[in-house]
C-alpha positions as CSV (number, residue, x, y, z in Angstrom):
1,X,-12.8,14.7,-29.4
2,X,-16.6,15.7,-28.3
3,X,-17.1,18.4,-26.7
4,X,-17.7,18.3,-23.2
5,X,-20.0,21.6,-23.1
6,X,-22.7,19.0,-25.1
7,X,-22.6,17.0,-21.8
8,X,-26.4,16.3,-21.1
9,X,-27.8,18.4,-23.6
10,X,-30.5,15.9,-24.0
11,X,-30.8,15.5,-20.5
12,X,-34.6,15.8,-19.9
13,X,-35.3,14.0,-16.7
14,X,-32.0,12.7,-14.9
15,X,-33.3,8.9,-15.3
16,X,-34.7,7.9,-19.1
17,X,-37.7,5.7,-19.0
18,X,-35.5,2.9,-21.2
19,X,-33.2,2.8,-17.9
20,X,-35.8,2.7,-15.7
21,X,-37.5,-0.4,-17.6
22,X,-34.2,-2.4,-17.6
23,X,-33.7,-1.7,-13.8
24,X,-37.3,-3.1,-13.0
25,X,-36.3,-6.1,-15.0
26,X,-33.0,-6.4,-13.8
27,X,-34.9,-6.7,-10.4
28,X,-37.2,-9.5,-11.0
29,X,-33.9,-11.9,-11.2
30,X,-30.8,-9.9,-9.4
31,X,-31.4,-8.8,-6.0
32,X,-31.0,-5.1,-5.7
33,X,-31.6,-4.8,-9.7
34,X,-27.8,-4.8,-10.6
35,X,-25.2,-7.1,-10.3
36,X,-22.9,-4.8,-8.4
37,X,-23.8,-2.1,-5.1
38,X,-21.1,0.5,-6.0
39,X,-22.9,1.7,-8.9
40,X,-26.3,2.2,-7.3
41,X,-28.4,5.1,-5.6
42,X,-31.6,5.4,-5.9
43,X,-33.7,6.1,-7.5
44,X,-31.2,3.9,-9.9
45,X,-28.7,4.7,-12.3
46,X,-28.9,5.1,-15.6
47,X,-28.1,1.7,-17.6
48,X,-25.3,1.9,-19.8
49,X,-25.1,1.0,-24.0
50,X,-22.1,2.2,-24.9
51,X,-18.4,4.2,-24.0
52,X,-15.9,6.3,-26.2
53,X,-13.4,7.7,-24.7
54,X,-14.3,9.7,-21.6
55,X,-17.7,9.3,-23.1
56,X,-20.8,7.1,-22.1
57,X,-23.9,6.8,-24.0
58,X,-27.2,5.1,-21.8
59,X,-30.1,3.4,-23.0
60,X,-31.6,6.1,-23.7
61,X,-29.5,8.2,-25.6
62,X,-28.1,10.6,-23.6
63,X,-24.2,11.1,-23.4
64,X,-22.7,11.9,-19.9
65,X,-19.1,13.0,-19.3
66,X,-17.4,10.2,-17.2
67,X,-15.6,10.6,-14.3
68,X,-15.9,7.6,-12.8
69,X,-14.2,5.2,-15.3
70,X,-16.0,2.0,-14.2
71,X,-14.5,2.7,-10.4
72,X,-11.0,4.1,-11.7
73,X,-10.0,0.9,-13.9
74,X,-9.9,2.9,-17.1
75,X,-7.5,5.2,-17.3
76,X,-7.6,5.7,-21.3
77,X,-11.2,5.9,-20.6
78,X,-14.0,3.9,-22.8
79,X,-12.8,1.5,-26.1
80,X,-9.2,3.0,-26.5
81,X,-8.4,2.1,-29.6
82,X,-5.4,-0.3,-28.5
83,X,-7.4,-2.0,-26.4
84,X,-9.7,-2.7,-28.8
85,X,-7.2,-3.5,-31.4
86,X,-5.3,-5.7,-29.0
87,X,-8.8,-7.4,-27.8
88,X,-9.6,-8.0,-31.9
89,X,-6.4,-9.5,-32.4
90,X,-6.1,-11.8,-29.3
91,X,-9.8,-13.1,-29.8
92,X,-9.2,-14.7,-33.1
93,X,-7.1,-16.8,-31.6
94,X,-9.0,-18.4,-29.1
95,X,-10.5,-16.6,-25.1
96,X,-9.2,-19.4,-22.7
97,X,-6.8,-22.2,-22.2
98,X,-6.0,-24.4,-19.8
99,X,-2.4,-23.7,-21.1
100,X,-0.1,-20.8,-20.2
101,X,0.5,-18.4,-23.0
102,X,3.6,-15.8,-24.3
103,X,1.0,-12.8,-23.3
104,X,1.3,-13.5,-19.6
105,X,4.4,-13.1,-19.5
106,X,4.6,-10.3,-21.5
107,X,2.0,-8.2,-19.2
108,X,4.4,-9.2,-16.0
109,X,7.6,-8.2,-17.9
110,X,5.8,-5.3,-18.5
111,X,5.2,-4.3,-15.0
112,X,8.4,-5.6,-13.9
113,X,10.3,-3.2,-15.9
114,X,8.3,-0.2,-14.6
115,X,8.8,-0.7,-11.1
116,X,12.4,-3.1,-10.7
117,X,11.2,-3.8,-7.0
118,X,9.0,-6.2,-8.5
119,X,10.4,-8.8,-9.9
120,X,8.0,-11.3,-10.2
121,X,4.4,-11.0,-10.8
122,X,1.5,-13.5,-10.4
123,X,-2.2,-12.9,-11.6
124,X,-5.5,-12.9,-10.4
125,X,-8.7,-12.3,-11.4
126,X,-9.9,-9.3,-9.4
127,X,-8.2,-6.3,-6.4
128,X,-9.4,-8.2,-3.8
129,X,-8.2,-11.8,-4.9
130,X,-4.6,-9.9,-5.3
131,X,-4.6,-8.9,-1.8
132,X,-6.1,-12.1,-0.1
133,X,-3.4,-13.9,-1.7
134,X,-0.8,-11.4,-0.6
135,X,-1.9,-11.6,2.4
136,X,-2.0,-15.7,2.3
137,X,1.6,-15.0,1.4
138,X,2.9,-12.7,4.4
139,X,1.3,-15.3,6.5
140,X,3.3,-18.1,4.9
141,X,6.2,-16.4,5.1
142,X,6.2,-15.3,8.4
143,X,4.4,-18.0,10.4
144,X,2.2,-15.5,11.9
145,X,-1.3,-15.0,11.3
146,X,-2.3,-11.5,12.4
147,X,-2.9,-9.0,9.8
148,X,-2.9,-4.9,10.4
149,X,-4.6,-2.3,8.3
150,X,-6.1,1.1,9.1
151,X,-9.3,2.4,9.7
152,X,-11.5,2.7,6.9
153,X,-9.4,1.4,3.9
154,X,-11.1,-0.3,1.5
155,X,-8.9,-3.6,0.5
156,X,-11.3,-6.0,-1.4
157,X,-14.0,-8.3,0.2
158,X,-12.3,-10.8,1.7
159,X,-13.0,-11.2,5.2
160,X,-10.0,-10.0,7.3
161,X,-9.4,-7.0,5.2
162,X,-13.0,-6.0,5.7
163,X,-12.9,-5.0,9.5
164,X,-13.2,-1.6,10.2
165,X,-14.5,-0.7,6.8
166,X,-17.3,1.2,7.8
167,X,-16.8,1.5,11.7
168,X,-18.8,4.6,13.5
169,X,-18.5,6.5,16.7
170,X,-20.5,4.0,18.6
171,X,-18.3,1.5,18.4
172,X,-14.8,2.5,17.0
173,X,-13.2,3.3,20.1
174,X,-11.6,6.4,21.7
175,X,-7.2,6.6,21.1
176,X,-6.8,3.1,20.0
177,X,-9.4,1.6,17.4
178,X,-11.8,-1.4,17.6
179,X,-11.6,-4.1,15.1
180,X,-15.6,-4.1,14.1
181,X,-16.7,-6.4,11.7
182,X,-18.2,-5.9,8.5
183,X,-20.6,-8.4,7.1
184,X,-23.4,-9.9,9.0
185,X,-22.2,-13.6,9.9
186,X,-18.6,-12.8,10.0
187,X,-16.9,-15.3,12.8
188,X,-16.0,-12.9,15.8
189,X,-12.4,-15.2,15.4
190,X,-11.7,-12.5,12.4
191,X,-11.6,-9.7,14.3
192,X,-9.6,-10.8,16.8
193,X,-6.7,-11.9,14.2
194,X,-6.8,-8.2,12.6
195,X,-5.0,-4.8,14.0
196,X,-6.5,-1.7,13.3
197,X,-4.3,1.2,13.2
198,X,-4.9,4.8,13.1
199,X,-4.2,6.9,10.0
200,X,-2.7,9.9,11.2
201,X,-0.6,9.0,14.5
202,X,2.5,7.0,14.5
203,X,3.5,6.8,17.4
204,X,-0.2,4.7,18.1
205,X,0.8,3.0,15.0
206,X,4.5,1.9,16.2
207,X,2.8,0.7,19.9
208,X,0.2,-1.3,18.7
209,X,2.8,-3.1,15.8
210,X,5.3,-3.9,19.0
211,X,2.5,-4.7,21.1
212,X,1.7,-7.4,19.0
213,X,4.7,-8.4,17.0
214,X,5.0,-11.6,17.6
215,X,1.8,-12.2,15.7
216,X,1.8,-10.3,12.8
217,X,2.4,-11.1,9.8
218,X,1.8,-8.0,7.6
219,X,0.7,-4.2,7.9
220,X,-1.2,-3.5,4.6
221,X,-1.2,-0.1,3.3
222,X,-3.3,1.8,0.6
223,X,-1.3,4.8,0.1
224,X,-4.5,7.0,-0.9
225,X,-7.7,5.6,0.1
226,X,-10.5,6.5,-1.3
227,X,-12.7,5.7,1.7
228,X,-9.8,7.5,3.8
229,X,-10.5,10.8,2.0
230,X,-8.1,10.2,0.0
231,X,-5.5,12.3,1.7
232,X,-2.0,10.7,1.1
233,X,-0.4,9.0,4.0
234,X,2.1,11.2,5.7
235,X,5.5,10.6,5.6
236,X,6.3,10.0,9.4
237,X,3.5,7.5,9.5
238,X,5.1,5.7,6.6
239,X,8.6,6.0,8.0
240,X,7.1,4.8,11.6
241,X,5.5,1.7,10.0
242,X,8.0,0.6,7.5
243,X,10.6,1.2,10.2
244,X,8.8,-1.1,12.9
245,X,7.9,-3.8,10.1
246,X,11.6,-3.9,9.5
247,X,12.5,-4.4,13.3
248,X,10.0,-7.0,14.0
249,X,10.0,-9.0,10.9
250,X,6.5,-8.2,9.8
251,X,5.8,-8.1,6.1
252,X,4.8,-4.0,4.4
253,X,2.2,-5.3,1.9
254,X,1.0,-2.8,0.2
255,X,-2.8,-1.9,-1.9
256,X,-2.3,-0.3,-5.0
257,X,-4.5,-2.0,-7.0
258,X,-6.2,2.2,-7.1
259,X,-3.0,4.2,-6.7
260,X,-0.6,2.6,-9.1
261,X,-1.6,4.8,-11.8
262,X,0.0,7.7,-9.8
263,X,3.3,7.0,-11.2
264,X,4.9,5.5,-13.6
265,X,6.9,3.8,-11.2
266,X,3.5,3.2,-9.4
267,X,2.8,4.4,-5.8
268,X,5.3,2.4,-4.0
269,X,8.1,5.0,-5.7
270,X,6.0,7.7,-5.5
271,X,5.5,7.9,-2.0
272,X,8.8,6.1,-0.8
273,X,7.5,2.7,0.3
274,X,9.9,-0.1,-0.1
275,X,6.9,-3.1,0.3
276,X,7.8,-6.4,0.4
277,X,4.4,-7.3,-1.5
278,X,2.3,-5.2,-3.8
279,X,-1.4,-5.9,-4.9
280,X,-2.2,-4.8,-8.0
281,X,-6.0,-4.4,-10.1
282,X,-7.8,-2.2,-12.4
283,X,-5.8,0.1,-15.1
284,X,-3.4,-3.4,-15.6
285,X,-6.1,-5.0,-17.1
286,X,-7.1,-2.3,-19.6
287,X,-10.6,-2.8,-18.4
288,X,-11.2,-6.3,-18.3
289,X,-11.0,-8.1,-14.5
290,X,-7.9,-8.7,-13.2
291,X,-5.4,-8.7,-10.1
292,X,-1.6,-9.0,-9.5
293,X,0.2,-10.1,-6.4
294,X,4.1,-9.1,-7.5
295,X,7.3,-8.5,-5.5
296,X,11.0,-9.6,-5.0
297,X,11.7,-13.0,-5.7
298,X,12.6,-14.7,-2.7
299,X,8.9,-13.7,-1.3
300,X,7.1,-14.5,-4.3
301,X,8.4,-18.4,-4.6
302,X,6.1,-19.4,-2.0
303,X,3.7,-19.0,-5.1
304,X,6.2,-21.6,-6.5
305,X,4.4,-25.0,-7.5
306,X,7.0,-26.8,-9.7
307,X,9.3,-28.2,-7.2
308,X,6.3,-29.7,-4.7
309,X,3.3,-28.5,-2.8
310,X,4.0,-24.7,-2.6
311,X,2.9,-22.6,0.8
312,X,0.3,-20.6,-0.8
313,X,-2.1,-22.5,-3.8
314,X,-3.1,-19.7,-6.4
315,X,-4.8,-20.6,-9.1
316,X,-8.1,-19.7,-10.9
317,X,-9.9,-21.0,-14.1
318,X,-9.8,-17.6,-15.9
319,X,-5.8,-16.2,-14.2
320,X,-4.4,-14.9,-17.0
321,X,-7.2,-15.1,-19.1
322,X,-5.5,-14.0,-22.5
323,X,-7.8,-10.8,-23.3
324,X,-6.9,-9.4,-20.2
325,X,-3.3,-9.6,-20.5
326,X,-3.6,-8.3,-23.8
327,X,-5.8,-5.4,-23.4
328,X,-3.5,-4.9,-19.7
329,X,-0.4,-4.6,-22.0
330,X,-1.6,-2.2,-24.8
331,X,-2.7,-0.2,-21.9
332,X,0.0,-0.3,-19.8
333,X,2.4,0.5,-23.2
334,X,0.4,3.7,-23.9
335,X,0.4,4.9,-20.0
336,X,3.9,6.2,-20.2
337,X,6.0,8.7,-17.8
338,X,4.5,11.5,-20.5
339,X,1.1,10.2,-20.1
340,X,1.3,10.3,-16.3
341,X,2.4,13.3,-15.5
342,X,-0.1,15.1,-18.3
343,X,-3.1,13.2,-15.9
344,X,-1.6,14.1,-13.0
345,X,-1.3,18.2,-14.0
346,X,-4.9,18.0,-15.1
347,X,-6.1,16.6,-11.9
348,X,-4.3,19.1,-10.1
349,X,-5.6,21.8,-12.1
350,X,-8.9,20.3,-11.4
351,X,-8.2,20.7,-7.4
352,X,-7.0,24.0,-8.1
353,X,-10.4,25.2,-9.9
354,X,-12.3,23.5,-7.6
355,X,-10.6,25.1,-4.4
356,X,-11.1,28.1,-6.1
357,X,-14.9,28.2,-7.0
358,X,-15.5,26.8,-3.9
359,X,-13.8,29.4,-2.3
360,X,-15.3,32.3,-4.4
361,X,-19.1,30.9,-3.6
362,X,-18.4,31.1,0.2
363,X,-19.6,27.1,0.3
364,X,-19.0,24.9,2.7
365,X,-16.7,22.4,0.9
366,X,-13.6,20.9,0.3
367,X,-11.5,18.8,-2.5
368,X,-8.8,16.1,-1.5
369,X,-7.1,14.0,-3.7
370,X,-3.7,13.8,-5.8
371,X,-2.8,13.0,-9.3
372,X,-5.7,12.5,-11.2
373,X,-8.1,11.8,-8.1
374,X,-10.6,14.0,-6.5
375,X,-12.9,13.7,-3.7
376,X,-15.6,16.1,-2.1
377,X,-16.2,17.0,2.0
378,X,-18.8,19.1,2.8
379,X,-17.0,20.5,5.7
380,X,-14.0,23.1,6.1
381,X,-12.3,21.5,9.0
382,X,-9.0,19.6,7.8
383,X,-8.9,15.7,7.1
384,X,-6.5,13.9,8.1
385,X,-8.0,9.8,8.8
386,X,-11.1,8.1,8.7
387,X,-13.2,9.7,11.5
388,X,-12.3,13.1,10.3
389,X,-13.7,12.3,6.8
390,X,-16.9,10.8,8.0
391,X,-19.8,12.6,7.0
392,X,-22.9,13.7,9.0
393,X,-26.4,12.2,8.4
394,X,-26.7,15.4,6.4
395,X,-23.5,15.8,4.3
396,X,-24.6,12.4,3.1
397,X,-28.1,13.9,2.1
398,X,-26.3,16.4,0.2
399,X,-23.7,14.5,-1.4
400,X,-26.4,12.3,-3.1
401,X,-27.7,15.3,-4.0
402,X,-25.1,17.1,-5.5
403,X,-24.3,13.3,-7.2
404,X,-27.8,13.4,-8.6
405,X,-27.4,17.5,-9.7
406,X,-24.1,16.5,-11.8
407,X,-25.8,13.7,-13.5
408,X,-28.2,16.1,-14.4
409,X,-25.8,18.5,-16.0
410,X,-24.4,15.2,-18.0
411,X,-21.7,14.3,-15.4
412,X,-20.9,11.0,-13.9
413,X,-18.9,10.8,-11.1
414,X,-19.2,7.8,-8.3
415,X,-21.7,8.4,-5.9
416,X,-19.8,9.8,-2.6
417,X,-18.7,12.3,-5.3
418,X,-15.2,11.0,-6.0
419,X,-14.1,10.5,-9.4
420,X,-10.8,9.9,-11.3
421,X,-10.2,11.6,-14.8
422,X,-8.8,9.8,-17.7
423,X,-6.3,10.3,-20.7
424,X,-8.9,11.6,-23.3
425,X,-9.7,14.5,-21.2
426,X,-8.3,18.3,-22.1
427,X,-7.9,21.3,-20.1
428,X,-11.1,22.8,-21.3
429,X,-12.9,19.7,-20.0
430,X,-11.6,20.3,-16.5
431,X,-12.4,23.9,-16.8
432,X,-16.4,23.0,-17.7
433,X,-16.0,19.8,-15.5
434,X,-15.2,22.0,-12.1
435,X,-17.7,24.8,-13.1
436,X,-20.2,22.5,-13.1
437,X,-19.5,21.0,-9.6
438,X,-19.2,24.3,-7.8
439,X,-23.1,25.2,-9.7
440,X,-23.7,21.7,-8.4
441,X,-22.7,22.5,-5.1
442,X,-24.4,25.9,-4.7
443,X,-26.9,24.6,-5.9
444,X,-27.9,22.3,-3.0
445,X,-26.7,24.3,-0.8
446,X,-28.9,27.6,-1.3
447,X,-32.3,24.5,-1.2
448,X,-30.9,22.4,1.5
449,X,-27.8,23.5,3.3
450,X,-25.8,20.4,5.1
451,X,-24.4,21.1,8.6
């Protein structure tokens, strides 16, 4: 294993001149100079040549310790050698068919027998294609077209499950949220078929769902957020909702296409959720795209399309796509109960040192997160929702910095300074890992401290 105290030891300036050359180029035929907007911040981010394990080298040549793990997908980190063995194998055979093949099954047998609740899986090609058909699903099955979610989770970009994604105090609304919408354009129609429910009060939560019962069709849930600061849901908000779903009929779908690498079970056991319909992405793929929609039977045969015209039509040139359900199923196999709880330790060591440095420096800041997540606040108040995570105009200033001070030092973590670790990390790598965000953090604060 490399050593993690060579992070950036070639570092020079934060941005190599080879990076820079492929951004410019990049932006003379991609708007924005990348294909995606997660990655960036500006000046722009380094471009990427290669990955080994928790390991990426740029264009350039410099190595930087990874914590973001291409936005959590890769939980064994870059070009695990099962992956690659299982990719190797697969590809000699042939990339697409339009033909099932054994491997599809294999990958949904494989989830099936981790977490019993779901017992039949279909795929898709991407997080948010899992939910949108999940939620295509609840709406078939119920009749009803109204969807709930709560404020500030991040479900994918299809259009309902984008309200409220990035609401603000001038237009979220005082004890009972707005639903805003997201992209310019959106039909005002959307908003008024979505719920938004508040994070952290379930009695709001229970009113609302009864208020508008008749119409719902699901409640979808991301136990842990990332743009809800990642602070677990709290068990009387999850008893409150799953008890008034229950009453009124209304379908518990829940988002782990992030959290199901918390357990082995995946989140739904973790956090005591009995879902009627789970949406599943990223470490299930072994880093190549993909999405699930899986749960009991008797909900998933309106995916059923051998008897007739079935209620909900999923399909997709590249579902299933035979790499990804081979690289999903190597991954998956070396992910075990042993391999989860080891990740989880080391992220909550991780928290620990972090709390601790923090602490010790006197700074301004805060960690959230469980199992092998972490996020940063640069406030002292607690967190408990959406709003309370919301940073001022000049926490964000200083998170981009402290973002830009890591990736100096040779560490990578995803720009609103989150970050996930993976399974070729050690203990010594968390120890160098937090040391270097707490210098990170004092850093910026002692030049520009945030308010």
């Amino acid at each position: 294993m490399q050593s993690i105290t060579n992070a950036g030891h070639n570092s020079g300036e934060v941005l190599g001149p080879k990076s820079r050359a492929e951004f410019e180029r990049s932006g003379r035929i991609t708007p924005g100079g990348s294909m995606r907007a997660a990655p960036f911040f500006p000046p722009h981010p380094p471009y990427a040549a290669s990955g080994s394990g928790c390991w990426i080298t740029d264009v350039d040549g410099r190595r930087i310790f990874d914590c973001a793990n291409n936005f959590f997908s890769l939980v064994h980190g870059h070009a695990f050698p099962p992956v690659i063995e299982a990719l190797h194998r697969t590809l000699d055979a042939g990339t697409a068919f339009s033909l099932p093949t054994p491997s599809e099954t294999a990958l949904a047998q494989a989830i099936s027998r981790r977490s019993p609740r779901l017992e039949q899986v279909r795929f898709a090609n991407s997080g948010t294609e899992a939910v949108m058909f999940a939620v295509k699903a609840a709406r078939a099955i119920t009749g009803r077209p109204m969807i709930a979610k709560f404020e500030g989770a991040y479900h994918g970009a299809y259009d309902y499950v984008e309200v409220s994604l990035d609401s603000s105090a001038q237009n979220w609304g005082d004890t009972v949220p707005n639903s805003v919408l997201y992209a310019k354009g959106t039909p005002t129609s959307v908003a008024a078929e979505v719920l938004v429910l508040p994070f952290d009060d379930p009695q709001t939560c229970v009113e609302l769902i009864g208020r508008h019962r008749d119409r719902l069709a699901a409640v979808l849930v991301d136990p842990l957020s990332s743009r809800v600061a990642m602070v677990p849901m709290r068990k009387d908000v999850r008893d409150a909702v799953q008890d008034a779903c229950r009453e009124y009929g209304i379908l518990l779908v829940l988002d782990e296409v992030v959290s199901y690498r918390l357990g082995y079970h995946g989140a739904h056991e973790l956090y005591g959720f009995e879902p009627d319909l789970v949406a599943l992405g990223k470490i299930i793929g072994g880093g190549l795209p993909v999405g699930a929609i899986a749960g009991p039977a008797k909900h998933m045969a309106v995916f059923d399309h051998t008897k007739s015209k079935p209620a909900v039509s999923h399909g997709g040139t590249f579902t299933a796509n035979p790499l990804t359900m081979a690289a999903g199923l190597a991954a998956l196999d070396h992910y075990d109960e042993a391999a989860v709880a080891r990740l989880n330790r080391l992220g909550e060591r991780l928290r620990g040192l972090l709390a601790d440095g923090l602490a010790a420096k006197g700074l301004r800041a805060q960690v959230s997160g469980t199992g092998s997540f972490f996020r940063f606040h640069l406030k002292t108040d607690p967190i408990s929702n959406f709003r309370t995570a919301l940073a001022t105009s000049s926490q964000k200033v200083a998170l981009a910095k402290i973002h830009l001070a890591l990736l100096k030092q040779g560490f990578l973590v995803v720009p609103n300074c989150s970050g996930a670790l993976s399974t070729p990390m050690s203990d010594t790598d968390i120890e160098v890992l937090a040391h270097a965000f707490v210098d990170a953090v004092q850093h910026v604060w002692e030049n520009s401290p945030w308010e």
